[in-house]
N, CA, C and O atoms as a Tripos MOL2 file, in Angstrom:
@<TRIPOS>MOLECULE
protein
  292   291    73     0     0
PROTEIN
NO_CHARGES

@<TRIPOS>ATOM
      1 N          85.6940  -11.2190  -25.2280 N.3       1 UNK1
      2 CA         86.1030  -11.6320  -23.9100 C.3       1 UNK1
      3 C          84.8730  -11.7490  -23.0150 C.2       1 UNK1
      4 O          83.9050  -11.0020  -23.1600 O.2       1 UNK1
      5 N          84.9330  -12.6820  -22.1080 N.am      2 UNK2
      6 CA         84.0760  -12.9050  -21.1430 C.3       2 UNK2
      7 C          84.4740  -12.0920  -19.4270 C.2       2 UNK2
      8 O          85.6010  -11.6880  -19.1430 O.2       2 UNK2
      9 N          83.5990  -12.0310  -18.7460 N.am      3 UNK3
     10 CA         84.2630  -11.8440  -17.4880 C.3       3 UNK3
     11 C          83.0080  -12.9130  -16.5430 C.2       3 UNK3
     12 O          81.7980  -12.7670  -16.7230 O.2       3 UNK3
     13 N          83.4620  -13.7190  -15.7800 N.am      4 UNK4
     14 CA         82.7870  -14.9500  -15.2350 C.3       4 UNK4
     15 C          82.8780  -14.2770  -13.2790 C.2       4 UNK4
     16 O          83.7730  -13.7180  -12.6440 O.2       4 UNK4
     17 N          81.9140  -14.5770  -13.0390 N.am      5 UNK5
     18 CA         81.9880  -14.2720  -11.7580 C.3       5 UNK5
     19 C          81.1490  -15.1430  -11.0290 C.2       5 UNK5
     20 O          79.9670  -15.3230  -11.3250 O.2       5 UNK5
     21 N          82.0780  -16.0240   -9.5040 N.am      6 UNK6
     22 CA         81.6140  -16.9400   -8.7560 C.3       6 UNK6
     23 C          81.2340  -16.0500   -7.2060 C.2       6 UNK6
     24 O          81.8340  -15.1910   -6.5600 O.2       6 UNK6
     25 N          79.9770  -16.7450   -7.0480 N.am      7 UNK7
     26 CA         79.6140  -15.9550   -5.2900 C.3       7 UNK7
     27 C          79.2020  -16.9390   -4.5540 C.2       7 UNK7
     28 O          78.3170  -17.7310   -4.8780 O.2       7 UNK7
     29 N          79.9550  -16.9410   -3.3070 N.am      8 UNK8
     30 CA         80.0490  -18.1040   -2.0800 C.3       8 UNK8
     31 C          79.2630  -17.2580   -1.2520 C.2       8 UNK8
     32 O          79.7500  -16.2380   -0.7640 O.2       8 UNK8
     33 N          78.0090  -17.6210   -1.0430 N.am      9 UNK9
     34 CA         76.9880  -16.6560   -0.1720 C.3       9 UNK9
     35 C          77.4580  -17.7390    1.6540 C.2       9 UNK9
     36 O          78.1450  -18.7020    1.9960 O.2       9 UNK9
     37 N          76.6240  -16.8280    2.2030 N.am     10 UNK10
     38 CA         76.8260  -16.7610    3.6430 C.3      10 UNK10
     39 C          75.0640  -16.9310    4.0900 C.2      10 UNK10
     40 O          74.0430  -16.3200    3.7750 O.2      10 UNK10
     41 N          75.3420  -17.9770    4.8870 N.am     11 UNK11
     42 CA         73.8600  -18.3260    5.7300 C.3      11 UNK11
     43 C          73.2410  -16.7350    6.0570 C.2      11 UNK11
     44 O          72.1580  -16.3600    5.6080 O.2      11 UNK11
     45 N          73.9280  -16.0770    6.7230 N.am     12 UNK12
     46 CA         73.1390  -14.8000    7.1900 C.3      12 UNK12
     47 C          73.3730  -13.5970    6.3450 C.2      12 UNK12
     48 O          73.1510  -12.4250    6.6480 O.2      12 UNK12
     49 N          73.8760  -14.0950    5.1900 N.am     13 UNK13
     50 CA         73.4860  -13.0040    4.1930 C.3      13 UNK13
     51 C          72.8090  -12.5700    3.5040 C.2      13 UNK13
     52 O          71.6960  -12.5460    4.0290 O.2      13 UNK13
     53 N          72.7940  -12.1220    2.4320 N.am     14 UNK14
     54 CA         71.6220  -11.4870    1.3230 C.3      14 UNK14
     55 C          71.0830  -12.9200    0.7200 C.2      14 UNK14
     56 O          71.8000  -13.9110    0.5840 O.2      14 UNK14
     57 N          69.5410  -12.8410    0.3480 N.am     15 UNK15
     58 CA         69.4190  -13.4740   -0.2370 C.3      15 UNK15
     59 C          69.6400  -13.7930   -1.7770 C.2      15 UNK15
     60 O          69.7000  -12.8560   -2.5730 O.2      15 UNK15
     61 N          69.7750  -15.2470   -2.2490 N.am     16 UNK16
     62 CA         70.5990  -15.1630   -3.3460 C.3      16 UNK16
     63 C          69.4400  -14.6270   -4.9290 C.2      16 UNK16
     64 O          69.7500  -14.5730   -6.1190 O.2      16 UNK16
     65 N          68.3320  -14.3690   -4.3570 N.am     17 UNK17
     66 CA         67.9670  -14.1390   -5.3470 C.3      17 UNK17
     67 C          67.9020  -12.3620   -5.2790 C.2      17 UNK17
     68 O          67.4500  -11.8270   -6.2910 O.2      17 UNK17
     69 N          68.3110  -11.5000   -4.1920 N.am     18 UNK18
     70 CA         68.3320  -10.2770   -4.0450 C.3      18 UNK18
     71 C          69.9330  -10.7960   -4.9500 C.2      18 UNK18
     72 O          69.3450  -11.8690   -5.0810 O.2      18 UNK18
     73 N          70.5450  -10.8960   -5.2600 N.am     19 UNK19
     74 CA         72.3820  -10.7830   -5.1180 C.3      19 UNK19
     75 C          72.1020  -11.1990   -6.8430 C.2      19 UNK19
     76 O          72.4900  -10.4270   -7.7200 O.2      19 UNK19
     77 N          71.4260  -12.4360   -7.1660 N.am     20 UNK20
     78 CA         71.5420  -12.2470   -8.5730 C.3      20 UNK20
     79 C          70.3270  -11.1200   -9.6160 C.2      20 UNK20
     80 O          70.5330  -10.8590  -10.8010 O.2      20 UNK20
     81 N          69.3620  -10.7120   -8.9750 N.am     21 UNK21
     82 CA         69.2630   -9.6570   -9.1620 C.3      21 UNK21
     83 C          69.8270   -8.2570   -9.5620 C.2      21 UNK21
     84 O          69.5670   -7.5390  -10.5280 O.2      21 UNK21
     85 N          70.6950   -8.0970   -8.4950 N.am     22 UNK22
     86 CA         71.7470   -6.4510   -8.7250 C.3      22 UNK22
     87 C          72.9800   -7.0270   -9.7720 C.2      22 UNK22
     88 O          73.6170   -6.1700  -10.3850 O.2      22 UNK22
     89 N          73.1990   -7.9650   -9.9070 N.am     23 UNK23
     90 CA         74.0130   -8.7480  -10.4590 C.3      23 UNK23
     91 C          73.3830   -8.7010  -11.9830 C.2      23 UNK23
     92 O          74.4010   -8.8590  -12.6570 O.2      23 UNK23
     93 N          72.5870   -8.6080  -12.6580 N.am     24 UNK24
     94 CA         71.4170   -8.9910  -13.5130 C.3      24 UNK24
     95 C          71.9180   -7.5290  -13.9640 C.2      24 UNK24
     96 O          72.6260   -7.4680  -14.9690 O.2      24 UNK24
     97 N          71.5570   -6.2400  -13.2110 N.am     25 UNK25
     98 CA         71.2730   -4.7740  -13.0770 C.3      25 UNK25
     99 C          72.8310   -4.7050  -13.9480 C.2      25 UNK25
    100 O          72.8560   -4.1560  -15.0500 O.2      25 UNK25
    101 N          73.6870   -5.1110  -13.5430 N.am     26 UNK26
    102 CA         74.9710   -4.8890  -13.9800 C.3      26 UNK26
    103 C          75.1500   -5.3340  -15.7270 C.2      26 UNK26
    104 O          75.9870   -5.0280  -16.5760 O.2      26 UNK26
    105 N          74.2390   -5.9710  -15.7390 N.am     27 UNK27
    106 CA         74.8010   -6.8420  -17.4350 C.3      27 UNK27
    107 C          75.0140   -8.5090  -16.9860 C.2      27 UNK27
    108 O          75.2040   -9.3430  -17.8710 O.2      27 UNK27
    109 N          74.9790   -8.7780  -15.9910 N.am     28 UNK28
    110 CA         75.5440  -10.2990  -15.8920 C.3      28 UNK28
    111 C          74.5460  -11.0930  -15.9250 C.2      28 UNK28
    112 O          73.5350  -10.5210  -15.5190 O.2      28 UNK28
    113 N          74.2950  -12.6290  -16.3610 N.am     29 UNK29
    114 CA         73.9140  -13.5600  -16.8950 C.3      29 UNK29
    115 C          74.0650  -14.5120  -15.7900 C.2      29 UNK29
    116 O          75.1550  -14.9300  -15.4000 O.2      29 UNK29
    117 N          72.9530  -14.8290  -15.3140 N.am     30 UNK30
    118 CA         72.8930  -16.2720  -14.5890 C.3      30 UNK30
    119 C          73.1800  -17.6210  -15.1330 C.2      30 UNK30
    120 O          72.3690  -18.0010  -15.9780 O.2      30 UNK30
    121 N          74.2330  -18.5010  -14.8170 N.am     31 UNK31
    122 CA         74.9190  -19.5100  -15.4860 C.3      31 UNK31
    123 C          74.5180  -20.3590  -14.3560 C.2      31 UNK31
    124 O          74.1050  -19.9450  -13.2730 O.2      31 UNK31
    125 N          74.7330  -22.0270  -14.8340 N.am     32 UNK32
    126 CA         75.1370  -23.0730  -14.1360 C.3      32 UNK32
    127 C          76.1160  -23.9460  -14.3310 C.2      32 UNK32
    128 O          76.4360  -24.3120  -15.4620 O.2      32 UNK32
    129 N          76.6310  -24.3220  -13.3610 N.am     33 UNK33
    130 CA         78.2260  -24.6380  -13.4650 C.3      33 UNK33
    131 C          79.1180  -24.4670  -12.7410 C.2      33 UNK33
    132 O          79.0230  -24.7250  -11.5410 O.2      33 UNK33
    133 N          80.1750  -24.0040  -13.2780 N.am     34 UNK34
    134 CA         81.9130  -23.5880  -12.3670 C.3      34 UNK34
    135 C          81.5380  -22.3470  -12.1140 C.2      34 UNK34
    136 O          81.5800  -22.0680  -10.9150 O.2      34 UNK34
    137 N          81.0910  -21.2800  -13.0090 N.am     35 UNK35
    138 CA         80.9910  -20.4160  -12.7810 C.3      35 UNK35
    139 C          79.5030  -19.7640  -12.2050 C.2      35 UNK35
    140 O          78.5290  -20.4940  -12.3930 O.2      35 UNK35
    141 N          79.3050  -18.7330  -11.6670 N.am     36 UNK36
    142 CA         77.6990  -18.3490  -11.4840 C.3      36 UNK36
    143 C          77.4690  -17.7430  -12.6640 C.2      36 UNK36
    144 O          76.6010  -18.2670  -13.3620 O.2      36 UNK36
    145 N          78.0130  -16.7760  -13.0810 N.am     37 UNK37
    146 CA         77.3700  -15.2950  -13.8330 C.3      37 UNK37
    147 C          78.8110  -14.5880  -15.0730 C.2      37 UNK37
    148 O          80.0230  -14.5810  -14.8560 O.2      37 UNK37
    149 N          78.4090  -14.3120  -15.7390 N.am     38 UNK38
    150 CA         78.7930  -14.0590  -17.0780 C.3      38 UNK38
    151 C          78.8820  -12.7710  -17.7560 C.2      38 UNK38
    152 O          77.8050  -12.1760  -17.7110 O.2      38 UNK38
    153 N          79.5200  -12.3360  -18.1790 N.am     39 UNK39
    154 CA         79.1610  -10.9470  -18.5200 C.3      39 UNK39
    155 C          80.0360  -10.8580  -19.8770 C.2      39 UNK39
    156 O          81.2510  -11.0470  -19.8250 O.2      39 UNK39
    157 N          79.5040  -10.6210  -20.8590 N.am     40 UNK40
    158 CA         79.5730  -10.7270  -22.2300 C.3      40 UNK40
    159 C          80.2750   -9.3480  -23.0080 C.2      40 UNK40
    160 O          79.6620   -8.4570  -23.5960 O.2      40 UNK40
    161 N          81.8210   -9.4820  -22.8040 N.am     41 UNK41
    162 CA         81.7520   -8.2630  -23.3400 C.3      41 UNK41
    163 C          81.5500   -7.7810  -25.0000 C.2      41 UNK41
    164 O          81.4690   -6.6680  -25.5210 O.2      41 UNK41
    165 N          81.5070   -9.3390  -25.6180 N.am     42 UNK42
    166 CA         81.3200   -9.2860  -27.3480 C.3      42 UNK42
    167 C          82.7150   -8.5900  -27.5650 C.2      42 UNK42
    168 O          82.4870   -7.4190  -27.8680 O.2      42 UNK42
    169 N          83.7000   -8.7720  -27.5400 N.am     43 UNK43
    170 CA         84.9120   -7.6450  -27.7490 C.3      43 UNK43
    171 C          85.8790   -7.9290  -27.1010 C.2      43 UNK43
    172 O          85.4430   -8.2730  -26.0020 O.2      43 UNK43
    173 N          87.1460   -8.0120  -27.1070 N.am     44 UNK44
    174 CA         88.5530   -7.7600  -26.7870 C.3      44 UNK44
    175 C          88.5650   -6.4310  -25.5090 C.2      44 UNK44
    176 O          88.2140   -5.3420  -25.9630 O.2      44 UNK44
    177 N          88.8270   -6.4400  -24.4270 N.am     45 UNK45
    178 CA         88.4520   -5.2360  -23.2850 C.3      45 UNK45
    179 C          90.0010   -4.8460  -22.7990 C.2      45 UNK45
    180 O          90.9110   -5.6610  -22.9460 O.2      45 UNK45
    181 N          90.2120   -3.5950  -22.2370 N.am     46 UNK46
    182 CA         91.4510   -3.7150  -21.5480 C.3      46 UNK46
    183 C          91.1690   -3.5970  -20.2180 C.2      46 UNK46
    184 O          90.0810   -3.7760  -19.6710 O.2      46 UNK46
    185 N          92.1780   -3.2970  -19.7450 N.am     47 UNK47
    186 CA         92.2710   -3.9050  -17.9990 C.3      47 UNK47
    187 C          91.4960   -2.4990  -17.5830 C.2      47 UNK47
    188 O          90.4660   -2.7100  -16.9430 O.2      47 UNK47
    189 N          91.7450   -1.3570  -17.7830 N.am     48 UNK48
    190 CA         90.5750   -0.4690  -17.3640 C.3      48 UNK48
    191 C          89.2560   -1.2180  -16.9530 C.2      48 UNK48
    192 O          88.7800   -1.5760  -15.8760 O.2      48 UNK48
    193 N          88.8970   -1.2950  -18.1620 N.am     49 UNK49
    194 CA         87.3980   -1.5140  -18.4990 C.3      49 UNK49
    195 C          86.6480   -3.0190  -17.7880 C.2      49 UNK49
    196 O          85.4850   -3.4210  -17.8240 O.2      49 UNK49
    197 N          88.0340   -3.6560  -17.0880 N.am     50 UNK50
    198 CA         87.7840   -4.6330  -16.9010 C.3      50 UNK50
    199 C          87.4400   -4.2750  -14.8840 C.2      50 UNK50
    200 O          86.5760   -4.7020  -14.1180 O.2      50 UNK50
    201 N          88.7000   -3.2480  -14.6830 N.am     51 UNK51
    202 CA         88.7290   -2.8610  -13.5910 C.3      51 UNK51
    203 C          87.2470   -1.8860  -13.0900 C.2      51 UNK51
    204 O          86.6760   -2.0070  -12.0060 O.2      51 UNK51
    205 N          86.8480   -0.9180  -14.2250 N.am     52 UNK52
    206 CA         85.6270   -0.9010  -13.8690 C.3      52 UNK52
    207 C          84.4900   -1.5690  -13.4910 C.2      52 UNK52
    208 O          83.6220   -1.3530  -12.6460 O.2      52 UNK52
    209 N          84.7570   -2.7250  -14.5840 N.am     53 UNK53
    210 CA         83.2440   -3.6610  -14.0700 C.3      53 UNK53
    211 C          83.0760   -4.0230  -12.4290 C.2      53 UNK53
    212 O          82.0750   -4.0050  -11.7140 O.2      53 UNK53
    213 N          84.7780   -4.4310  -12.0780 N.am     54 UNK54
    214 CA         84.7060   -4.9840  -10.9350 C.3      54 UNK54
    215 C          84.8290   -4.1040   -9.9200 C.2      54 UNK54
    216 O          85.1610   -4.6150   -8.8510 O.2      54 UNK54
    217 N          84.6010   -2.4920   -9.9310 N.am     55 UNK55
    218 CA         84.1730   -1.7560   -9.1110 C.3      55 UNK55
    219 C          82.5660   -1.8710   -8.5850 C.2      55 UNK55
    220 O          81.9420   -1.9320   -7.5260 O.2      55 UNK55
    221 N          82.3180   -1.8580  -10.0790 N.am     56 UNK56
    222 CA         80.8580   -1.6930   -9.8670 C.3      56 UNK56
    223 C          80.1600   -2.8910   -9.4100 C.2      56 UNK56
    224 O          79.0920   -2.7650   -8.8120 O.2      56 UNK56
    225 N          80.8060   -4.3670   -9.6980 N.am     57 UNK57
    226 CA         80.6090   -5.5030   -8.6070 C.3      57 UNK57
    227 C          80.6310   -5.5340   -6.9580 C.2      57 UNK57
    228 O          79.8850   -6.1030   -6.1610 O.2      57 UNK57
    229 N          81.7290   -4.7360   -6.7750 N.am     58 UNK58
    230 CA         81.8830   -4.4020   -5.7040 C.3      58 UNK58
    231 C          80.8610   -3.5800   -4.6920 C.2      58 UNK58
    232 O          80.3720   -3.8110   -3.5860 O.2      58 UNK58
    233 N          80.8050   -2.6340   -5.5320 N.am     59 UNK59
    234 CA         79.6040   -1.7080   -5.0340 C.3      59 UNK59
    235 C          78.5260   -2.3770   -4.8450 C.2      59 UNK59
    236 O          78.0140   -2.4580   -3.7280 O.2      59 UNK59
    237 N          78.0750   -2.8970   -5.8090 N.am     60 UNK60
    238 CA         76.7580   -3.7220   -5.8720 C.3      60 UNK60
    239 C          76.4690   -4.7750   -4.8760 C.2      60 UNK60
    240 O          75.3780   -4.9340   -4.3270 O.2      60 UNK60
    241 N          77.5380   -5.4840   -4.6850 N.am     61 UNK61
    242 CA         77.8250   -6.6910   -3.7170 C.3      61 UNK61
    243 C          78.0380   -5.9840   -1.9240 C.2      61 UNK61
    244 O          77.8950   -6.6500   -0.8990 O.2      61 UNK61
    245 N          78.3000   -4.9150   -1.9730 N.am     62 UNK62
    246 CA         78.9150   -3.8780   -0.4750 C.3      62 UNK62
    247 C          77.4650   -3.9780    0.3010 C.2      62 UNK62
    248 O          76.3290   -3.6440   -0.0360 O.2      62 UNK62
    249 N          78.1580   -4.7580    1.8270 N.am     63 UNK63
    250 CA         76.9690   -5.0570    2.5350 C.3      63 UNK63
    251 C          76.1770   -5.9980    2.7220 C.2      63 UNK63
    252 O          75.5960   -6.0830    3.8040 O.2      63 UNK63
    253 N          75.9110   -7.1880    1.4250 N.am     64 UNK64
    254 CA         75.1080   -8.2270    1.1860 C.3      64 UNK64
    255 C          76.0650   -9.5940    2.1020 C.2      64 UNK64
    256 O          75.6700  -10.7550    2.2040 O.2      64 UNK64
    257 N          76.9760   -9.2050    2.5050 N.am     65 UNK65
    258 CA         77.8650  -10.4460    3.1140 C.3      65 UNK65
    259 C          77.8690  -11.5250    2.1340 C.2      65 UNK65
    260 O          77.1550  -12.5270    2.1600 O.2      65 UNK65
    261 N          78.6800  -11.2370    1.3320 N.am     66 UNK66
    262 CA         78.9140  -12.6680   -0.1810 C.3      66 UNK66
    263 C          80.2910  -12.2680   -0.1160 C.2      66 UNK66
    264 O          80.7070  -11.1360    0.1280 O.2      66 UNK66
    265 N          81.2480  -13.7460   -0.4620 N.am     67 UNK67
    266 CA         82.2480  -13.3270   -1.2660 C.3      67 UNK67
    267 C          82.1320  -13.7140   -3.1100 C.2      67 UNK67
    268 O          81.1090  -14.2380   -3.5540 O.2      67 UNK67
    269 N          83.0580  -13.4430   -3.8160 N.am     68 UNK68
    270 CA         82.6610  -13.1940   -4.7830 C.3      68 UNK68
    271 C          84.2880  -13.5370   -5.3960 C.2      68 UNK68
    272 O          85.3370  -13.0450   -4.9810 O.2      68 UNK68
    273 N          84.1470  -14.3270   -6.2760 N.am     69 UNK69
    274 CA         85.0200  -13.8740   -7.2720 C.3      69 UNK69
    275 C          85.5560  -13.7470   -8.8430 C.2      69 UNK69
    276 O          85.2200  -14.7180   -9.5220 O.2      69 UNK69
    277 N          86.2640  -12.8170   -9.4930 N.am     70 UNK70
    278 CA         86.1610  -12.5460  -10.7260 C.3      70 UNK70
    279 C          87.3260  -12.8280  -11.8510 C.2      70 UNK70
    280 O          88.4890  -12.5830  -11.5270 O.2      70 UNK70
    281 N          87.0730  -13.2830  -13.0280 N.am     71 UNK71
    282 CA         88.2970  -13.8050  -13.7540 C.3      71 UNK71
    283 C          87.4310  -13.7310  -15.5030 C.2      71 UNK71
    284 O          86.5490  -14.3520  -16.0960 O.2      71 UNK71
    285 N          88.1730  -12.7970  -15.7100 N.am     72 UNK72
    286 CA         88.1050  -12.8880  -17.5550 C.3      72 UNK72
    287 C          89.1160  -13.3600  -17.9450 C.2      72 UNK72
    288 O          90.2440  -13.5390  -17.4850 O.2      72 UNK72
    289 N          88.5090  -13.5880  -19.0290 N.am     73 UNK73
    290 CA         89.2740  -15.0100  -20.2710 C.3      73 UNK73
    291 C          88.3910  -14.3710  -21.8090 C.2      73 UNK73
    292 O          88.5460  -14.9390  -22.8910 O.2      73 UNK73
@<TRIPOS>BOND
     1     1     2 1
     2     2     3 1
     3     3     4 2
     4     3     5 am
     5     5     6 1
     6     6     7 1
     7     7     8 2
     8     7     9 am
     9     9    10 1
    10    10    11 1
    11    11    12 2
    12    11    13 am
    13    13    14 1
    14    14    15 1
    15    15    16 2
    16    15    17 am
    17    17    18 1
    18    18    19 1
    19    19    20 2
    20    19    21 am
    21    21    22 1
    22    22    23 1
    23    23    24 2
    24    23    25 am
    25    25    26 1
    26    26    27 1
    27    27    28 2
    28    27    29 am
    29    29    30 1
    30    30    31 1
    31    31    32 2
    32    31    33 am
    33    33    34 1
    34    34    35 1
    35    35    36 2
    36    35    37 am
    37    37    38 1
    38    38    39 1
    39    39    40 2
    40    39    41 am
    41    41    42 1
    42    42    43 1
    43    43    44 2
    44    43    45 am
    45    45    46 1
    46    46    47 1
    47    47    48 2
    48    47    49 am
    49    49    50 1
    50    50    51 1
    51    51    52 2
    52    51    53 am
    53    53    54 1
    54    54    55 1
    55    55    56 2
    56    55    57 am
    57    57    58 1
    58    58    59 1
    59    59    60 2
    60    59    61 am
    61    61    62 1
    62    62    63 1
    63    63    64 2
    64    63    65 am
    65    65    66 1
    66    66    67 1
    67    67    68 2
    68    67    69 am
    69    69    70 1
    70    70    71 1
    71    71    72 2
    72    71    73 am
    73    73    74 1
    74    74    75 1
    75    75    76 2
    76    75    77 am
    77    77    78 1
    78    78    79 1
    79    79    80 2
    80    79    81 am
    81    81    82 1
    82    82    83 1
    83    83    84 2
    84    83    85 am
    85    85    86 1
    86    86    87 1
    87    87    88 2
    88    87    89 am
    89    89    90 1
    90    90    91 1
    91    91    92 2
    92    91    93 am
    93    93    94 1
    94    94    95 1
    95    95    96 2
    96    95    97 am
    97    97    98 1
    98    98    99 1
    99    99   100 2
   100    99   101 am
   101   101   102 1
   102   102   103 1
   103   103   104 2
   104   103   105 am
   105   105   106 1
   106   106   107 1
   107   107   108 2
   108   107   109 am
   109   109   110 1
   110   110   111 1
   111   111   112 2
   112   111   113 am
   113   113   114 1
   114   114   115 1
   115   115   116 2
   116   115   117 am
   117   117   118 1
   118   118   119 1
   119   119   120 2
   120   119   121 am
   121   121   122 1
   122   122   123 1
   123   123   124 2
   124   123   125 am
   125   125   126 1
   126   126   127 1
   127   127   128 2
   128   127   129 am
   129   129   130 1
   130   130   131 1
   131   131   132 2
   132   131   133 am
   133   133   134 1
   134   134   135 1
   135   135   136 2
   136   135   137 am
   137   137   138 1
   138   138   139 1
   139   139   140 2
   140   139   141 am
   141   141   142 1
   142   142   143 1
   143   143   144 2
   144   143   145 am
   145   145   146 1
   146   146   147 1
   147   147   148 2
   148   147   149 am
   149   149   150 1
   150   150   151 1
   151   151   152 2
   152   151   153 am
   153   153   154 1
   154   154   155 1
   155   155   156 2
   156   155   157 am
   157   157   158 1
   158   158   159 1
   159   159   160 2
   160   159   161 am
   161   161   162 1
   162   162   163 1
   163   163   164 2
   164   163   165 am
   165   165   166 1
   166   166   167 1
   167   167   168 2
   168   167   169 am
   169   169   170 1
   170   170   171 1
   171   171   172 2
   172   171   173 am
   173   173   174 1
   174   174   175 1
   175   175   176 2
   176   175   177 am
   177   177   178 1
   178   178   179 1
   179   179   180 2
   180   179   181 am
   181   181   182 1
   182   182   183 1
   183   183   184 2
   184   183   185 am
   185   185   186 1
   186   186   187 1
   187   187   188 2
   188   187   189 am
   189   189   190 1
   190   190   191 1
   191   191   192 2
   192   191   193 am
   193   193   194 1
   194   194   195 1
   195   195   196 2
   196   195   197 am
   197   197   198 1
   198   198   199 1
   199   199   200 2
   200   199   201 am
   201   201   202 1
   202   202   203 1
   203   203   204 2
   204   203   205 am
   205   205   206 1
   206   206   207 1
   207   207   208 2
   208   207   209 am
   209   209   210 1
   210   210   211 1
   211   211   212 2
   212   211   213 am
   213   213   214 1
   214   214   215 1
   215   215   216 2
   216   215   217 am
   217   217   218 1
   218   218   219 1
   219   219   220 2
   220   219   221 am
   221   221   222 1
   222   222   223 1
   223   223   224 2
   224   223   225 am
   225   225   226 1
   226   226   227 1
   227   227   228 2
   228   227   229 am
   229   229   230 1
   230   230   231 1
   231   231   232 2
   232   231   233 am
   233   233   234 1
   234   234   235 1
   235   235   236 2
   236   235   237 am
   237   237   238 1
   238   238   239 1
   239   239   240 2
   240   239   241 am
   241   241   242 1
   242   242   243 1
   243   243   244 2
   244   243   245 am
   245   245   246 1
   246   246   247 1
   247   247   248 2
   248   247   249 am
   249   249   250 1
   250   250   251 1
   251   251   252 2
   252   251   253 am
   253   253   254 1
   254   254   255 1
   255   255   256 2
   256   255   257 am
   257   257   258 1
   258   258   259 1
   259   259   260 2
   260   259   261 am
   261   261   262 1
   262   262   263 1
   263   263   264 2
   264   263   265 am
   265   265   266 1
   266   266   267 1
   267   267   268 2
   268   267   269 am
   269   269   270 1
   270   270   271 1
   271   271   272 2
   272   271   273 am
   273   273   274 1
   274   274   275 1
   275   275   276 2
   276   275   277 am
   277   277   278 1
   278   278   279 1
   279   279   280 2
   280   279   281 am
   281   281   282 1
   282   282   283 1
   283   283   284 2
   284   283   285 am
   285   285   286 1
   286   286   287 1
   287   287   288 2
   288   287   289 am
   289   289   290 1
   290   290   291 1
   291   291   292 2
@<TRIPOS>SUBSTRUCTURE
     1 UNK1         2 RESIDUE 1 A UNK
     2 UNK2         6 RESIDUE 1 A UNK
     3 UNK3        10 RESIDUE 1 A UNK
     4 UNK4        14 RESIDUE 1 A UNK
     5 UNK5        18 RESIDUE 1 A UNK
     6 UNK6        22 RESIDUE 1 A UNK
     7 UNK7        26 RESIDUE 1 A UNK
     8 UNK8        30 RESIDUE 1 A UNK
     9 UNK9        34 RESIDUE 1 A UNK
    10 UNK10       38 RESIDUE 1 A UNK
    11 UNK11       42 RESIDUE 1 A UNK
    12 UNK12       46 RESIDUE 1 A UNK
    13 UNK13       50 RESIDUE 1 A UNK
    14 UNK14       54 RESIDUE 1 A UNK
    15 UNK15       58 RESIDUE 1 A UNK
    16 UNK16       62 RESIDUE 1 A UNK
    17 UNK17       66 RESIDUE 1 A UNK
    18 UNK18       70 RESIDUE 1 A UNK
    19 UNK19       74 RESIDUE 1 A UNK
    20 UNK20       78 RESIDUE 1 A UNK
    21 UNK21       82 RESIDUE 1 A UNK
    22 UNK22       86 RESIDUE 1 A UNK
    23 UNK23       90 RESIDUE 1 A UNK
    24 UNK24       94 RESIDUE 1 A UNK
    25 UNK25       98 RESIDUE 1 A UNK
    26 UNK26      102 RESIDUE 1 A UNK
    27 UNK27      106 RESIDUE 1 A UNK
    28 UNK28      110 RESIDUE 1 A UNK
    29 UNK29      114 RESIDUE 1 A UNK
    30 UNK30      118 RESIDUE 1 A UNK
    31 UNK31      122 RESIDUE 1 A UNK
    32 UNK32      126 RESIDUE 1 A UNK
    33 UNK33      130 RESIDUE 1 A UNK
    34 UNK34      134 RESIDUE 1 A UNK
    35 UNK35      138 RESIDUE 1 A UNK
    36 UNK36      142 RESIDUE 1 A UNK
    37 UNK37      146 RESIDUE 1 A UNK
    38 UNK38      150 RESIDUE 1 A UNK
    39 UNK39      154 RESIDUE 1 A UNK
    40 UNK40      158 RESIDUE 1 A UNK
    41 UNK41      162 RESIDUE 1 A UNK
    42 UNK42      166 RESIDUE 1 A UNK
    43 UNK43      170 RESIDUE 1 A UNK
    44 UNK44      174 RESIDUE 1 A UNK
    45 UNK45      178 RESIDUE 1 A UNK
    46 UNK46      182 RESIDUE 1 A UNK
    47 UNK47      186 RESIDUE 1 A UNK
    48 UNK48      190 RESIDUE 1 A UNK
    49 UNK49      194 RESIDUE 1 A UNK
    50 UNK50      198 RESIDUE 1 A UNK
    51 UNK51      202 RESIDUE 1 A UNK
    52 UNK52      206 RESIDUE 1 A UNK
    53 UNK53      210 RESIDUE 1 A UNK
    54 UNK54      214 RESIDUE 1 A UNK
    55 UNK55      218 RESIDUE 1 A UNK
    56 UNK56      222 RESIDUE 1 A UNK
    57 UNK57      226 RESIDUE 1 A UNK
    58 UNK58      230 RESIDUE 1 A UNK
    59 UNK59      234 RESIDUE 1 A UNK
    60 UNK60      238 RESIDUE 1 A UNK
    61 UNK61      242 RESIDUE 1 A UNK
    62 UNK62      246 RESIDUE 1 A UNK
    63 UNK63      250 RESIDUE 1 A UNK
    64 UNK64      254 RESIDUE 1 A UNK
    65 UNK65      258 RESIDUE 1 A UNK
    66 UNK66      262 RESIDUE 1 A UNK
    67 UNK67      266 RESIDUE 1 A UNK
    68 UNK68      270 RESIDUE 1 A UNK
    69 UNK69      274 RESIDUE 1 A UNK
    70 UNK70      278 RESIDUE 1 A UNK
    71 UNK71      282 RESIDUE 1 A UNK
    72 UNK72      286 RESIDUE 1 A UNK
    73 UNK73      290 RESIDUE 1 A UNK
């Protein structure tokens, strides 16, 4: 399973290379395309594990003024 994550940055926000950075820190993969960023789980995940990641997106993202959003497949 994959987990794909898109971020709609904000003029007066973080810069995008601070944001794919901490983003990087996490396991995620800079893409081009539909999606921004990628995160590879090599494996079948359950919704826990899925719900963790996107804590720790959260955290990571808290403050930088981005929205963000997340969808595994």
């Amino acid at each position: 399973m994959k987990t794909y994550l898109s971020i709609l940055f904000y003029s007066e926000g973080a810069n995008p290379v601070e944001v794919v950075e901490r983003l990087r820190s996490l396991g995620f993969e800079a893409l081009k395309g539909v999606q921004d960023h990628v995160y590879d789980w090599g494996r079948d995940v359950e919704l826990d594990e899925i719900l963790q990641i996107a804590t720790s997106v959260h955290e990571t993202l808290k403050g930088l003024k981005v929205f963000y959003k997340l969808e595994t497949r």
